[in-house]
C-alpha positions as a LaTeX table, in Angstrom:
\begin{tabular}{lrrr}
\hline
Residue & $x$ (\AA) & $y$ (\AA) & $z$ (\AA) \\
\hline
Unk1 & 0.00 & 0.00 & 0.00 \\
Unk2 & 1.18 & 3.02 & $-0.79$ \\
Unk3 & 2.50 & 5.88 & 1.63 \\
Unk4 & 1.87 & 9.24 & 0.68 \\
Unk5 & 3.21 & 12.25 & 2.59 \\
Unk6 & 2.13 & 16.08 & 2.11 \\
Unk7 & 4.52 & 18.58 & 3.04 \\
Unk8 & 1.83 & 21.50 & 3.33 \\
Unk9 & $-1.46$ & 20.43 & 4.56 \\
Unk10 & $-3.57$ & 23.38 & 3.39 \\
Unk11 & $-6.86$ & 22.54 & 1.43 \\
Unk12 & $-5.47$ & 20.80 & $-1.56$ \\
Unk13 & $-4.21$ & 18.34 & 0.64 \\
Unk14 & $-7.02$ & 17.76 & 2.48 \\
Unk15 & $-9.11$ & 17.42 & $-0.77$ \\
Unk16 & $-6.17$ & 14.97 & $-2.01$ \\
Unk17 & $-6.52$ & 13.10 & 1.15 \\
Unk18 & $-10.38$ & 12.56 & 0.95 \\
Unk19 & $-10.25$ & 11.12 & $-2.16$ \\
Unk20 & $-7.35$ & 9.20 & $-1.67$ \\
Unk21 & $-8.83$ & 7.28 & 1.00 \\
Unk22 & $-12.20$ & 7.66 & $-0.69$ \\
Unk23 & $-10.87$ & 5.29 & $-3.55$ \\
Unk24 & $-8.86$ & 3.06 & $-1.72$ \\
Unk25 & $-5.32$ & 4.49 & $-2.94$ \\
Unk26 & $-4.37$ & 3.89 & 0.22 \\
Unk27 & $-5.59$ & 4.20 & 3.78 \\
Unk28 & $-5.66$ & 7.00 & 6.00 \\
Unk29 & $-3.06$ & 5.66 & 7.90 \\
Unk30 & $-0.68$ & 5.26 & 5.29 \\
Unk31 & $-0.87$ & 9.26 & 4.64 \\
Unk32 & 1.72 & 11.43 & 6.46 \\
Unk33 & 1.36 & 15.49 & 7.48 \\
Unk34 & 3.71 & 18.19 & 7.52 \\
Unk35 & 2.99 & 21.50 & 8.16 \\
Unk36 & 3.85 & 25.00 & 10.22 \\
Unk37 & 0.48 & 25.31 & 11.69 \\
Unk38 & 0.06 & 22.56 & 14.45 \\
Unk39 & $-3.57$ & 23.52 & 14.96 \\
Unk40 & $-4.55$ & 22.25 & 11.41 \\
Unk41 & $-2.94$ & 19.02 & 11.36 \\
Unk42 & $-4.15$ & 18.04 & 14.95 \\
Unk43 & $-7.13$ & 18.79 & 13.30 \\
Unk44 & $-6.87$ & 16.89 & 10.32 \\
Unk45 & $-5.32$ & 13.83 & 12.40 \\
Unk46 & $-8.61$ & 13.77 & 13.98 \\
Unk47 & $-11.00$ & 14.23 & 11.58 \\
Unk48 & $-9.36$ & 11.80 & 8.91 \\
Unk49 & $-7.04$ & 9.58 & 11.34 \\
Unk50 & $-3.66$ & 10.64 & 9.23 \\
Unk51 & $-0.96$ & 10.91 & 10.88 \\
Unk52 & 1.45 & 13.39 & 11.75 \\
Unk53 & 5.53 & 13.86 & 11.01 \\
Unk54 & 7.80 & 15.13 & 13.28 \\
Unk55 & 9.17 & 17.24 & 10.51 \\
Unk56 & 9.52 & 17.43 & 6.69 \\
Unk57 & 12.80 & 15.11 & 7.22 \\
Unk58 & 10.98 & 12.01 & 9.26 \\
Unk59 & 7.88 & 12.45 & 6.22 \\
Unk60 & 10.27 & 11.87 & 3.78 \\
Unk61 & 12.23 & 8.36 & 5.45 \\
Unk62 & 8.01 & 7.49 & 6.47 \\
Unk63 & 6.98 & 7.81 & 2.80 \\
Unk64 & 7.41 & 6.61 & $-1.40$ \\
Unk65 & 5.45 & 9.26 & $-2.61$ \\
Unk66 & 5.93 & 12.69 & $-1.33$ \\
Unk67 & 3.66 & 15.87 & $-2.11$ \\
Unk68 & 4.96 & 19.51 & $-2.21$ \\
Unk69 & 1.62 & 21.18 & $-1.30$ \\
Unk70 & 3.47 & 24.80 & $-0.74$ \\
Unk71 & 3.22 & 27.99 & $-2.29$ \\
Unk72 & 5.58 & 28.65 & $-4.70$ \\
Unk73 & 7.18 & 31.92 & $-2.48$ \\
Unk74 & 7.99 & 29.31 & $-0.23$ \\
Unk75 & 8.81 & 26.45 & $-2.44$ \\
Unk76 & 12.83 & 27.12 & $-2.61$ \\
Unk77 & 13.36 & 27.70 & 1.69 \\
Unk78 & 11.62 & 23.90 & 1.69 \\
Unk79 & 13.32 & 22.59 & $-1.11$ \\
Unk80 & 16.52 & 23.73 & 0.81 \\
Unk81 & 15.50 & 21.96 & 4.10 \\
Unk82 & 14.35 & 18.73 & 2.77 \\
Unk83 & 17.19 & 18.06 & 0.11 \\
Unk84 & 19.77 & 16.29 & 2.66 \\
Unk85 & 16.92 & 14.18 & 3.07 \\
Unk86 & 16.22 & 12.96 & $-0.31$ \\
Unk87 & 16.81 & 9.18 & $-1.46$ \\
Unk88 & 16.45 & 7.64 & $-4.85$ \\
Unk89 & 13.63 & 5.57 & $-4.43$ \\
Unk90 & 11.13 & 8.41 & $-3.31$ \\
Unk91 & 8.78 & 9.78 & $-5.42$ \\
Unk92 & 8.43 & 14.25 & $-5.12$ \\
Unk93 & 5.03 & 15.38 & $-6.90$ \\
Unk94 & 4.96 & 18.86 & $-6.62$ \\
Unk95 & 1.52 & 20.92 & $-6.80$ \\
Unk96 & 3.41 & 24.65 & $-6.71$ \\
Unk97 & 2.29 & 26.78 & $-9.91$ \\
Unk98 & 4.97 & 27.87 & $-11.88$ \\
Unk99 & 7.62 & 26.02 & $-10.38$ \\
Unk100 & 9.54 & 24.20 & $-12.90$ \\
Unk101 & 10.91 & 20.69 & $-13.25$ \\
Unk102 & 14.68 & 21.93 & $-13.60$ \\
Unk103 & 14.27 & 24.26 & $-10.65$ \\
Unk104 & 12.78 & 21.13 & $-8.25$ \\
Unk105 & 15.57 & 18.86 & $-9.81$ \\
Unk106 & 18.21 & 21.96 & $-8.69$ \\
Unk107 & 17.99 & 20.94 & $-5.00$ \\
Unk108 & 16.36 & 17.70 & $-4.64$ \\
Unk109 & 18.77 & 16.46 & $-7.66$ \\
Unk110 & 18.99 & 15.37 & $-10.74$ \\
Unk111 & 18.40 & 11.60 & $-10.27$ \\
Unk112 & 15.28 & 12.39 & $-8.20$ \\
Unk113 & 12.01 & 11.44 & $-9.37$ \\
Unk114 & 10.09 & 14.33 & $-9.74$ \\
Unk115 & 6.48 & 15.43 & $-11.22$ \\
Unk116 & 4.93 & 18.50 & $-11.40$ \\
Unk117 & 1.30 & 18.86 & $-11.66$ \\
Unk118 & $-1.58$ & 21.49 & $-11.88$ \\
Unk119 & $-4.88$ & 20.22 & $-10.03$ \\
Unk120 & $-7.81$ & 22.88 & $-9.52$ \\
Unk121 & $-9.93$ & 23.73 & $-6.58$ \\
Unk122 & $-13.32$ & 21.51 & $-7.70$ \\
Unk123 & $-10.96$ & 19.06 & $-6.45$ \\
Unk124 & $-12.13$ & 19.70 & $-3.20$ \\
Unk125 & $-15.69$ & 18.12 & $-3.65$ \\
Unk126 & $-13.95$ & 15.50 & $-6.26$ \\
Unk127 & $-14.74$ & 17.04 & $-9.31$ \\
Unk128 & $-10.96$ & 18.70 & $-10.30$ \\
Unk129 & $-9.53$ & 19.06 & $-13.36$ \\
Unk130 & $-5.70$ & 18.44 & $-12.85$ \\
Unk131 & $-2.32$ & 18.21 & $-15.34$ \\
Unk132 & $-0.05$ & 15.87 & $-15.14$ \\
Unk133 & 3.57 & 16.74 & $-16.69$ \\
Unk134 & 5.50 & 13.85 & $-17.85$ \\
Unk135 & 8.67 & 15.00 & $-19.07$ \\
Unk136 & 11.52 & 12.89 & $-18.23$ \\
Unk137 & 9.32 & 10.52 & $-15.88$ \\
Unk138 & 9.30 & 7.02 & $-16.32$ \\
Unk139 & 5.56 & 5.35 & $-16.51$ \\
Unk140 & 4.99 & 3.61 & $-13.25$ \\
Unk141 & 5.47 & 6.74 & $-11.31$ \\
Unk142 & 2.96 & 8.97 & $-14.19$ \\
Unk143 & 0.62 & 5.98 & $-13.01$ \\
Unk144 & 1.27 & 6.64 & $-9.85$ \\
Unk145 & 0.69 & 10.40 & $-9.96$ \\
Unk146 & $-2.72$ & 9.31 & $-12.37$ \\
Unk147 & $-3.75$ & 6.60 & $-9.31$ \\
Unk148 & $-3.59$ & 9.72 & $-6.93$ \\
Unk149 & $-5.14$ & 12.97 & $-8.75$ \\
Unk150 & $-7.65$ & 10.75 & $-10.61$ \\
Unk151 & $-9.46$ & 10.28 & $-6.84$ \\
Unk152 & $-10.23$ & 14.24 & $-7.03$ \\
Unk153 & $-11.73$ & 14.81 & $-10.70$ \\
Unk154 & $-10.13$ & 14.00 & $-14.10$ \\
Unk155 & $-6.90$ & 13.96 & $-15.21$ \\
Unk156 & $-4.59$ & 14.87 & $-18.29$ \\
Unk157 & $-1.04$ & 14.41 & $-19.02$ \\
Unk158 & 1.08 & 17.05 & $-21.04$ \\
Unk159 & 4.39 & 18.37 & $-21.85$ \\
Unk160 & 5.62 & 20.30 & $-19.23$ \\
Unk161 & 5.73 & 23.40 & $-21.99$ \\
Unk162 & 2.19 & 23.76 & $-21.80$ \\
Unk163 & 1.52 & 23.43 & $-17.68$ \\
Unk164 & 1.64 & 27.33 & $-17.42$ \\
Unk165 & $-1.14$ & 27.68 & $-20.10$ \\
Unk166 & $-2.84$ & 25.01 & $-18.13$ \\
Unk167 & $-2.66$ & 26.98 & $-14.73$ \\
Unk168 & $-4.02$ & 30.04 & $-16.96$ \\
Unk169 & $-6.89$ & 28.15 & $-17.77$ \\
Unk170 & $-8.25$ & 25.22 & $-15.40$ \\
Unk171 & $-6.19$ & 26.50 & $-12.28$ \\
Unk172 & $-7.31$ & 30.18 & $-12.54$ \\
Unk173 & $-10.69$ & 29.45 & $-14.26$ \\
Unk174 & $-12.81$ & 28.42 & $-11.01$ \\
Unk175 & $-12.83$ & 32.40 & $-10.06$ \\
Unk176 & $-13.47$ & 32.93 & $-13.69$ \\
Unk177 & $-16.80$ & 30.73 & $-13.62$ \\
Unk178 & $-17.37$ & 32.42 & $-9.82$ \\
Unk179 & $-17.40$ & 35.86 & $-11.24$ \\
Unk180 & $-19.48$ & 34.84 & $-13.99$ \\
Unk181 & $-22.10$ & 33.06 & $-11.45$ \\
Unk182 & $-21.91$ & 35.96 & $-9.30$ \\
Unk183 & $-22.29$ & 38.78 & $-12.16$ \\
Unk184 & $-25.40$ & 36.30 & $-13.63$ \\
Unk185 & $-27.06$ & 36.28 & $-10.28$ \\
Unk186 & $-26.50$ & 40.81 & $-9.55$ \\
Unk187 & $-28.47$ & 40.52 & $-13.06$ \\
Unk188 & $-31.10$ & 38.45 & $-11.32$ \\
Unk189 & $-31.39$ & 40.48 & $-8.49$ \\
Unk190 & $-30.76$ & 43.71 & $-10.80$ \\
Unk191 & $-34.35$ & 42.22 & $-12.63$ \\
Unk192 & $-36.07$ & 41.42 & $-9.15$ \\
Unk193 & $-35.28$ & 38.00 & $-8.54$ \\
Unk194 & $-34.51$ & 37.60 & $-4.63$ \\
Unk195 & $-30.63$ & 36.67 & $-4.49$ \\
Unk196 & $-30.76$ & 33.02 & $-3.43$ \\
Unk197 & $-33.06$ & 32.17 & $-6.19$ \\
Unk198 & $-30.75$ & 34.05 & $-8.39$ \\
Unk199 & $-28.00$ & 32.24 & $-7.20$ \\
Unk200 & $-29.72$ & 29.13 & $-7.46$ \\
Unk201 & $-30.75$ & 29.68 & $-11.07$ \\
Unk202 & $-27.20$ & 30.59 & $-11.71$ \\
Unk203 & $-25.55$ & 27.53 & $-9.94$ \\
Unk204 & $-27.38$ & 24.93 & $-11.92$ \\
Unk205 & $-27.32$ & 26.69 & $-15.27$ \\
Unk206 & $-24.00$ & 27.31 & $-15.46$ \\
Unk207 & $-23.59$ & 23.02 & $-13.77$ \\
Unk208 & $-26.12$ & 21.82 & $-16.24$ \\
Unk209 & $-24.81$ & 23.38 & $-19.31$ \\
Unk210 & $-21.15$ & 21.85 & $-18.48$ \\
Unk211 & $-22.62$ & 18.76 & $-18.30$ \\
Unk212 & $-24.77$ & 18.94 & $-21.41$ \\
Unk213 & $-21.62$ & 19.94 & $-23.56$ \\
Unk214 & $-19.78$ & 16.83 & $-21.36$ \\
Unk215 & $-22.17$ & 14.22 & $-21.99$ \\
Unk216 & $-23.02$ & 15.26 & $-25.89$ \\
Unk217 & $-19.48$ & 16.24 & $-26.72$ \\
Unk218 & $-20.85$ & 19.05 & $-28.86$ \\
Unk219 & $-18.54$ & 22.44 & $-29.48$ \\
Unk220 & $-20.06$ & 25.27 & $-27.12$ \\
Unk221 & $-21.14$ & 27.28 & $-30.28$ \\
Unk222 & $-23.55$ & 24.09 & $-31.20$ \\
Unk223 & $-25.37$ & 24.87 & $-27.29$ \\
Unk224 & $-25.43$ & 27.96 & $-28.07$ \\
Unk225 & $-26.86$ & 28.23 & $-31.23$ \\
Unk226 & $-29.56$ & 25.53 & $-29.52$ \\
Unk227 & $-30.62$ & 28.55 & $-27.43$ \\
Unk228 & $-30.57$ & 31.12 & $-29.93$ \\
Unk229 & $-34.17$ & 31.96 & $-31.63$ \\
Unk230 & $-34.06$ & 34.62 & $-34.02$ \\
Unk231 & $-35.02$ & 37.65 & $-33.03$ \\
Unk232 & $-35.27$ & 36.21 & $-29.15$ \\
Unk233 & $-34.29$ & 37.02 & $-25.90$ \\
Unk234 & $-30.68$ & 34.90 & $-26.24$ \\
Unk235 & $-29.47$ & 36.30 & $-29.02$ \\
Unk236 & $-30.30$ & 39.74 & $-27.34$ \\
Unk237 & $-28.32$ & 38.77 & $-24.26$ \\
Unk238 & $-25.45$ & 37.34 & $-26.28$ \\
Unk239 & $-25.26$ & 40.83 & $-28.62$ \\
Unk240 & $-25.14$ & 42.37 & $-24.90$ \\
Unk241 & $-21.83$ & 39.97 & $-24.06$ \\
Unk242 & $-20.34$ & 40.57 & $-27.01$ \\
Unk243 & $-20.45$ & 44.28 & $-27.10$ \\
Unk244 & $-19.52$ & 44.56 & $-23.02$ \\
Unk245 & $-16.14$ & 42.11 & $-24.41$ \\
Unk246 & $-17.11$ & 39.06 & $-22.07$ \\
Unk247 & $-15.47$ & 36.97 & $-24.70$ \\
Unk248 & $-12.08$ & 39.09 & $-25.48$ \\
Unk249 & $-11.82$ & 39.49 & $-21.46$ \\
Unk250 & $-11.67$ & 35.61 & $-20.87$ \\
Unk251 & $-8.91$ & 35.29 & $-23.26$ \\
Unk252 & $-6.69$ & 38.00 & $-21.91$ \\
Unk253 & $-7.29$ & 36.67 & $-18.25$ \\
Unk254 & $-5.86$ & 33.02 & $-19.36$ \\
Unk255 & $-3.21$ & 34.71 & $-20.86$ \\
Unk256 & $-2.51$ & 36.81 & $-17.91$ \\
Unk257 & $-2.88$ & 34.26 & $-15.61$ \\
Unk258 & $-0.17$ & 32.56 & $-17.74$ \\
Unk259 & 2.42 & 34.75 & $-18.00$ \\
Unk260 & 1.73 & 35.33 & $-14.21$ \\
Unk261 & 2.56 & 31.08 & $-13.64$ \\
Unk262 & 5.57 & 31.79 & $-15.87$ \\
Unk263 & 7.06 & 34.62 & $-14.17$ \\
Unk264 & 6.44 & 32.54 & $-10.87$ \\
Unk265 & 8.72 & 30.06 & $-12.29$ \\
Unk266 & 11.96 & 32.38 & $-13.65$ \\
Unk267 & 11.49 & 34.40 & $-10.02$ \\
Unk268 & 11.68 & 30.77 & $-8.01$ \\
Unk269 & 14.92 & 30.10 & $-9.99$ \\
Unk270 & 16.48 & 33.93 & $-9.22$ \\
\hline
\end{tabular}
């Protein structure tokens, strides 16, 4: 059974942990906690019965697979601390946006097996989206890293030249689709609709219209062209969207975003 060890045991742990032991990856006891707050993993030790490192050097000798749940500003001070620790036959995912492979491989070493992935916050209620980079990796551990991330949502593997554009998109794009439910449900309440029934409405249109265009496979412009009568109120709203530049402003933010994930990574090396 595996052993899996999270250095950082902030929410994308937790969510990693739930469906870890959800699916049967391994067992709650098998998962290991690091972290500077006390208070949270005494509280995760109780609620989920995993257990708790002395520090980020005992995780590492306890466990095979090791996640760097950090924040990238802190990503190089633990890389520092942990790398006389490091052996061979451990396995470092790391879950830091922008960090790069080469920079990870700079202090935990060349010959260390290392992944980098991008999971997203749906993850915590199982339903993440999450990239798996597989450059230089042999397949057992990308099947490992797939056994783990696949417990919180789907999962895709990629180059590692395209995990930035990723983190633009799927790892930025939940507060995309929240400011879109939020704006849809002011123009509820803007029209009279009392705000939890707009925010219902909301909720489940913007839920049931991924899951239309997941179950049919259709291109979004085939839903909505579906909705669109001519002359009708869609095609109203829509000439609305287009002329406020709802479209144009989603593509800049994934580009931002991106070239936010990639500066991230050149100021981790620096």
């Amino acid at each position: 059974m595996l052993r899996i060890g999270f250095i950082g045991a902030g929410n994308m742990a937790e969510a990693l942990m739930k469906g870890i032991v959800k699916a049967k990856v391994t067992s709650a006891q098998q998962i290991i906690l690091s972290d500077i707050n006390q208070n949270r993993l005494q509280n995760l030790e109780k609620r989920y019965g995993a257990r708790i490192a002395k520090d980020n050097s005992d995780l590492i000798d306890q466990c095979d697979t090791v996640v760097l749940a950090v924040k990238p500003q802190i990503m190089k001070n633990i890389l520092q601390e942990i790398s006389p620790a490091v052996k061979r036959d451990k396995l470092f995912i790391s879950i830091a946006a922008g960090i790069q492979l080469a920079f990870l491989k700079t202090y935990l070493g060349e010959e260390t097996r290392v992944i980098r992935v991008m999971p997203n916050t749906p993850a915590l209620v199982l339903q993440g989206m999450t990239a798996i980079c597989s450059d230089g990796v042999v397949e057992d551990d990308i099947k490992r890293a797939e056994q783990i991330f696949s417990a919180v949502g789907q999962i895709v593997v990629i180059k590692e030249s395209l995990i930035d554009a990723v983190t633009g998109l799927s790892g930025s794009g939940p507060a995309y689709i929240a400011i879109a439910i939020e704006a849809l449900t002011d123009g509820g309440v803007l029209m009279g609709l009392p705000r939890q029934i707009a925010q219902g409405l909301a909720i489940q249109t913007v839920l049931g219209t991924a899951q239309l265009l997941k179950s049919s496979q259709d291109q979004p412009i085939h839903i909505k062209n579906m909705v669109s009568s001519p002359g009708g109120t869609t095609i109203h709203g829509i000439h609305a969207l287009e002329k406020g530049g709802l479209r144009a402003s989603l593509i800049e933010a994934v580009r931002a975003a991106t070239v936010r994930s990639q500066e991230l990574g050149k100021g981790s090396i620096n």
